[in-house]
C-alpha positions as a Markdown table, in Angstrom:
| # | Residue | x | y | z |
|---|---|---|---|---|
| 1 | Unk | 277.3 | 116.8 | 106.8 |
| 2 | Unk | 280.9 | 116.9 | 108.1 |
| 3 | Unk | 279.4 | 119.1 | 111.5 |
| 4 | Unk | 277.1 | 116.1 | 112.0 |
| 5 | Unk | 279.3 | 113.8 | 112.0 |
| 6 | Unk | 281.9 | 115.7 | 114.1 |
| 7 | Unk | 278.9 | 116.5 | 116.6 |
| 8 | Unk | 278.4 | 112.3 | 116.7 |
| 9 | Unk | 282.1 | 111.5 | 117.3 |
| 10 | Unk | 281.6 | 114.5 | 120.2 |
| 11 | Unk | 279.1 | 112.5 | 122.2 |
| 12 | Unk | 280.3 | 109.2 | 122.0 |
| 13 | Unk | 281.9 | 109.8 | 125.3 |
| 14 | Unk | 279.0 | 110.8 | 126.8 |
| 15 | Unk | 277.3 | 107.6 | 125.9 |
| 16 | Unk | 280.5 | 105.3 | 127.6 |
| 17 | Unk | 279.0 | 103.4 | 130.9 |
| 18 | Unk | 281.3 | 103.7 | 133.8 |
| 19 | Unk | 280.9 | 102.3 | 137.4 |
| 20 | Unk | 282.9 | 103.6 | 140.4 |
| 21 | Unk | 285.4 | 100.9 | 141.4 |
| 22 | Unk | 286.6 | 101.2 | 145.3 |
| 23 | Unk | 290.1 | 100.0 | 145.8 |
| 24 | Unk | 291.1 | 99.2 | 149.4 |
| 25 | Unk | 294.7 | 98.3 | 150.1 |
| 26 | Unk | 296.5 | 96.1 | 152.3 |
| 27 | Unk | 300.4 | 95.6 | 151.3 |
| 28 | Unk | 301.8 | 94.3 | 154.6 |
| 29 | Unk | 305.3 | 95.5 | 153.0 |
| 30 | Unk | 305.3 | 94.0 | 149.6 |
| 31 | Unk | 305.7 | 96.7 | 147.1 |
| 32 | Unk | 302.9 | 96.3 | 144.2 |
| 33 | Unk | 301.3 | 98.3 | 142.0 |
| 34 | Unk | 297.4 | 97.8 | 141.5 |
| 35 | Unk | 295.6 | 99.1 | 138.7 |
| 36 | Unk | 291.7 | 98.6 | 138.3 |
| 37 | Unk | 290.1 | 98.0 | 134.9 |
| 38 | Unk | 286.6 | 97.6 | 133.9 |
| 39 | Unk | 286.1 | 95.6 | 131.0 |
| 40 | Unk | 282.2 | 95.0 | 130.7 |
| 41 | Unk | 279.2 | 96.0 | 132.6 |
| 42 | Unk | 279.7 | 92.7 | 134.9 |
| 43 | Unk | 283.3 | 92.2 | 134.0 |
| 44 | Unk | 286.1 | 94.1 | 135.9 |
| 45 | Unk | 290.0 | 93.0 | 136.4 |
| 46 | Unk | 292.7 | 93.9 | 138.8 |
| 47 | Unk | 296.4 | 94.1 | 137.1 |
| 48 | Unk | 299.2 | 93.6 | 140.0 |
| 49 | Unk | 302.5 | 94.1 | 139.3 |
| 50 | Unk | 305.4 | 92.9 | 142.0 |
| 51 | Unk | 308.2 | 95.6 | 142.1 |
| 52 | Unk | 309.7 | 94.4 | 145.2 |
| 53 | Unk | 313.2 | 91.9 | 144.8 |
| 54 | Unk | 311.2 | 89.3 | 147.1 |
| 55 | Unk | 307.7 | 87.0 | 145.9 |
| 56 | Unk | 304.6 | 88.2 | 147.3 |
| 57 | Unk | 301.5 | 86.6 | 148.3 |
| 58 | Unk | 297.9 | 88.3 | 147.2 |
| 59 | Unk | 294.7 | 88.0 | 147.9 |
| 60 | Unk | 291.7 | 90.2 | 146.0 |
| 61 | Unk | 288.3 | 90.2 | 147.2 |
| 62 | Unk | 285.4 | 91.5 | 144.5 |
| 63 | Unk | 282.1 | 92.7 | 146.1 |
| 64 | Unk | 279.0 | 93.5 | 143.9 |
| 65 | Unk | 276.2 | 94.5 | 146.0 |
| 66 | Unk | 274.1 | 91.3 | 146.7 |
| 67 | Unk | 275.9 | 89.0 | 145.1 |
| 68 | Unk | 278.0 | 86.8 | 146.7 |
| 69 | Unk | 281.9 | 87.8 | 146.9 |
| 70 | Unk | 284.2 | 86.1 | 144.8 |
| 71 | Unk | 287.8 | 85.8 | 145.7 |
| 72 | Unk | 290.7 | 85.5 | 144.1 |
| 73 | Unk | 294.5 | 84.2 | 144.4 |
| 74 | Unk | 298.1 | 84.8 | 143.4 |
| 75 | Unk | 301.5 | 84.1 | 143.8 |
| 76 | Unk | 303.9 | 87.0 | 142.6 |
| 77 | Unk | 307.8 | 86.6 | 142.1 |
| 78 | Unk | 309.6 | 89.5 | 142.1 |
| 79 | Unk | 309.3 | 91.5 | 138.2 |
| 80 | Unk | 306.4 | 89.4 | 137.5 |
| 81 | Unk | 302.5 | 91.1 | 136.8 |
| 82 | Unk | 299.6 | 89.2 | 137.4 |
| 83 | Unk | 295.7 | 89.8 | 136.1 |
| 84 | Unk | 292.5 | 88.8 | 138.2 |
| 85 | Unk | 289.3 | 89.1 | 136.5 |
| 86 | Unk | 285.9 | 88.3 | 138.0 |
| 87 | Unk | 282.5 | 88.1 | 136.2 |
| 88 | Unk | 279.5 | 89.0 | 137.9 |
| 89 | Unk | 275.8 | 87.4 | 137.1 |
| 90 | Unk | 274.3 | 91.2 | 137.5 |
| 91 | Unk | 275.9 | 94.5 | 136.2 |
| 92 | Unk | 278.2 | 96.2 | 138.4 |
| 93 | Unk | 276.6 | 99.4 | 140.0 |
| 94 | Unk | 279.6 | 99.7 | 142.4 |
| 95 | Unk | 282.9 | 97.8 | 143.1 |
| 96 | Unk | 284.7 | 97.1 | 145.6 |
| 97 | Unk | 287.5 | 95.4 | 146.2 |
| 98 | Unk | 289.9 | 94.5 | 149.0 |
| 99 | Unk | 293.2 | 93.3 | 148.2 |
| 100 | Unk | 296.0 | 92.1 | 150.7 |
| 101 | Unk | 299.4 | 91.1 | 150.3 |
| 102 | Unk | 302.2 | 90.1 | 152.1 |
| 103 | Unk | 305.5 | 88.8 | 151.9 |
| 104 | Unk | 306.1 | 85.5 | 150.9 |
């Protein structure tokens, strides 16, 4: 019973759906971190983070395929982290998303 059991928790990674997210950068000088996250099959998010000692200015651009591109907006002061999150009417097969900043 317990080598069932450990052979279950083995493939539960297998099982885990995953889409490739694309990532194309555009800092313009501003110095950010960007970190990608998927959080549902037709919900992903995009965590900045503003190490620089001046605000920045972003701009994040989600594409999915089809669908329609949705854009998204923020402001950064300097130490601050922002999240953007999209949803999508269809499940992601592929992501990308292009992200420019500059100095504000």
């Amino acid at each position: 019973m317990k080598k069932i059991i450990c052979l279950l928790f083995a493939c539960l990674p297998l099982g885990a759906y995953a889409y490739p997210i694309e990532l194309e950068r555009q800092l313009n000088g501003a110095e950010l971190s960007a970190t990608t996250q998927e959080i549902d099959h037709n919900i992903a998010a995009l965590r900045l983070y503003n190490y620089g000692q001046s605000a920045a200015e972003c701009t994040a651009i989600f594409r999915n395929g089809p669908e329609a591109p949705r854009t998204r907006r923020a402001v950064l002061e300097a130490g601050a982290s922002s999240n953007m999150v999209v949803k999508f009417t269809r499940s992601v097969i592929r992501l990308r998303i292009s992200l420019e900043c500059g100095l504000k």
